[in-house]
C-alpha positions as CSV (number, residue, x, y, z in Angstrom):
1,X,-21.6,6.8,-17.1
2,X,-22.0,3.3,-17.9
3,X,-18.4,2.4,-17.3
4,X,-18.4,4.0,-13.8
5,X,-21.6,2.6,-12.7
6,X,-19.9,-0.9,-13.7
7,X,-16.8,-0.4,-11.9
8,X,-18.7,1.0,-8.9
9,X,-20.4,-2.6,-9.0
10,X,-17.0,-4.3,-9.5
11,X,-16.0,-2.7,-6.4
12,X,-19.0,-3.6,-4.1
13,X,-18.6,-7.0,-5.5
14,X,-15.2,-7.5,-4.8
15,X,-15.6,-5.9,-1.0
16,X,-18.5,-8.6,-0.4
17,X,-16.4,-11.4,-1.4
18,X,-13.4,-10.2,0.9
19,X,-15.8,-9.7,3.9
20,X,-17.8,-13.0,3.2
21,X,-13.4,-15.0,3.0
22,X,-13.2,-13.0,6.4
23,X,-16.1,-14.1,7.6
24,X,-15.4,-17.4,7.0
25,X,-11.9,-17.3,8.4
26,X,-13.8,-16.1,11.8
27,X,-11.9,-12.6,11.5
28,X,-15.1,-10.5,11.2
29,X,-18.4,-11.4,12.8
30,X,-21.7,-10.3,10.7
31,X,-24.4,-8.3,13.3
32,X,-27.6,-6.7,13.2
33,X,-28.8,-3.4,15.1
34,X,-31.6,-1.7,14.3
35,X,-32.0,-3.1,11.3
36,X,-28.7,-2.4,9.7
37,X,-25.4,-4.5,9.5
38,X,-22.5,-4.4,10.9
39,X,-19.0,-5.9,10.5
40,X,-17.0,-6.2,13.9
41,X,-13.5,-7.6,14.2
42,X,-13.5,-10.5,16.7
43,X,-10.4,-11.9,19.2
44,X,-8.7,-13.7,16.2
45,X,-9.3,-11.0,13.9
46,X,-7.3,-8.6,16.5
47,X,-4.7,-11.5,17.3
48,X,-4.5,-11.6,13.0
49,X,-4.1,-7.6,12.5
50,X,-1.4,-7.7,15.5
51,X,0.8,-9.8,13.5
52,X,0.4,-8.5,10.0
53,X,1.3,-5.3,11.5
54,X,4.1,-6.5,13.6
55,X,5.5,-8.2,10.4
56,X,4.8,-5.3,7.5
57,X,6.5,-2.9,10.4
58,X,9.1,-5.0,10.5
59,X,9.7,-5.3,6.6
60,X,10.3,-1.5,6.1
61,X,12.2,-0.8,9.4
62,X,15.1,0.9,8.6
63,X,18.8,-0.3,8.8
64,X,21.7,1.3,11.0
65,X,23.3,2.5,7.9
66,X,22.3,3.9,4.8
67,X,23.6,2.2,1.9
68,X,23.8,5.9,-0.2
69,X,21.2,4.6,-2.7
70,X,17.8,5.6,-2.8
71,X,14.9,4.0,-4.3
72,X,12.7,5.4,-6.5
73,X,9.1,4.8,-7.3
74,X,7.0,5.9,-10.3
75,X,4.0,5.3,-11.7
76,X,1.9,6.2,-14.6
77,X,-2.4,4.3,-14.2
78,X,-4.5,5.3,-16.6
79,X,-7.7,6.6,-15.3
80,X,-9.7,3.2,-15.7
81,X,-7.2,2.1,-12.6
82,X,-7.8,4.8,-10.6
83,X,-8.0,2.2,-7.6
84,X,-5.0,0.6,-8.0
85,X,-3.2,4.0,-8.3
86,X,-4.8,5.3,-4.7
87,X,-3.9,1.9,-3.2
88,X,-0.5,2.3,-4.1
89,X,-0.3,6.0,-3.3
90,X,-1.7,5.3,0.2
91,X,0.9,1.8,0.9
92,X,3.6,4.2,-0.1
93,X,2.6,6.8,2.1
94,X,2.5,4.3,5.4
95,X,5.6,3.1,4.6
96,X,7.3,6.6,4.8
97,X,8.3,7.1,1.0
98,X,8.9,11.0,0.5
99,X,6.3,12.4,-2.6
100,X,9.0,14.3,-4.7
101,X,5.9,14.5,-7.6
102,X,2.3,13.8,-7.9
103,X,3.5,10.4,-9.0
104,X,7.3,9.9,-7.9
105,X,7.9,8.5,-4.6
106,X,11.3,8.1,-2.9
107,X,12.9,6.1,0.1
108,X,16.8,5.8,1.3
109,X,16.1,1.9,2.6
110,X,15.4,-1.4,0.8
111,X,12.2,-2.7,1.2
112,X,12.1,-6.0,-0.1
113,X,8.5,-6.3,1.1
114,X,7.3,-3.0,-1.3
115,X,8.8,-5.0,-3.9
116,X,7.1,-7.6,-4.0
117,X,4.3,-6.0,-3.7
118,X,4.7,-4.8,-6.9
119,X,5.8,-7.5,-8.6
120,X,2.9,-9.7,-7.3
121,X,0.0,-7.1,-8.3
122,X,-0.4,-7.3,-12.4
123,X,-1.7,-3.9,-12.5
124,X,0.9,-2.3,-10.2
125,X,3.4,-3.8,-12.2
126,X,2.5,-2.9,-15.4
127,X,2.3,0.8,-14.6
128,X,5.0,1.6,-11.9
129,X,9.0,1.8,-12.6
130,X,10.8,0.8,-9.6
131,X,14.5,2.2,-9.5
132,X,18.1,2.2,-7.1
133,X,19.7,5.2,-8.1
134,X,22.8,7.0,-6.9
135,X,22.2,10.6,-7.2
136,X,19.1,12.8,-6.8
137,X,19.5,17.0,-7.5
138,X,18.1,17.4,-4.3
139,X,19.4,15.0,-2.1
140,X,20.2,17.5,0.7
141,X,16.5,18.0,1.2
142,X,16.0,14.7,1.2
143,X,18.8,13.5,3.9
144,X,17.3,15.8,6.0
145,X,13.7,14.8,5.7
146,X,14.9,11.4,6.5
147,X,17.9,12.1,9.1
148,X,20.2,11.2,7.0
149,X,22.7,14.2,7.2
């Protein structure tokens, strides 16, 4: 109990700091109403979102032709990083990745940005397998899920 009352904290404490460093960048603008606070996303904060879209969009668009290699993603968190594992379940999900297994993802593209990603987060890295194979058994499925065929 102890452990997820102190990670609970960890959490609220990190989510504070990251509002207060948007705050301060003039992203997010603090506001009251009747008695309880809000966060809301001012001009720059929109202009800011536009472009980090535009540009993670533009990191996983797909090329013309597929290279015939697939790349693989699999993790393994233990439960203590249960955070880090939905993160990187959800990034992998909005950048189209097929779930093959609770905790193998797939993709026919490079994404140099995912990549990075990975390599950059300690955690992430620690627990995930990145991999460019050649075959999969069910790569018919697969071609089709993705247009490929």
């Amino acid at each position: 109990m102890y452990k997820v009352a102190r990670d609970r904290t960890k959490e609220r404490y990190a989510n504070k700091l990251a509002l207060q460093r948007l705050e301060g960048c003039g992203y997010v603008r603090r506001k009251s109403q009747n008695g309880k606070i809000g966060f809301f996303v001012t001009k720059e904060g929109r202009h800011m979102l536009s472009e980090i879209y535009k540009n993670s969009s533009r990191a996983i668009m797909q090329p013309k032709k597929w290279d015939g290699m697939w790349r693989v993603i699999t993790y393994d968190f233990p439960e203590g990083e249960r955070s880090a594992r939905n993160s990187l379940r959800h990034v992998l999900a909005k950048s189209h990745f097929l779930q093959l297994q609770k905790s193998v993802w797939i993709f026919p593209y490079d994404s140099t940005l995912l990549k990075d990603l990975l390599v950059k987060n300690d955690v992430v890295r620690k627990c995930t397998v990145f991999m460019k194979v050649v075959y999969v058994s069910s790569a018919p499925a697969h071609k089709k899920h993705f247009g490929l065929s």
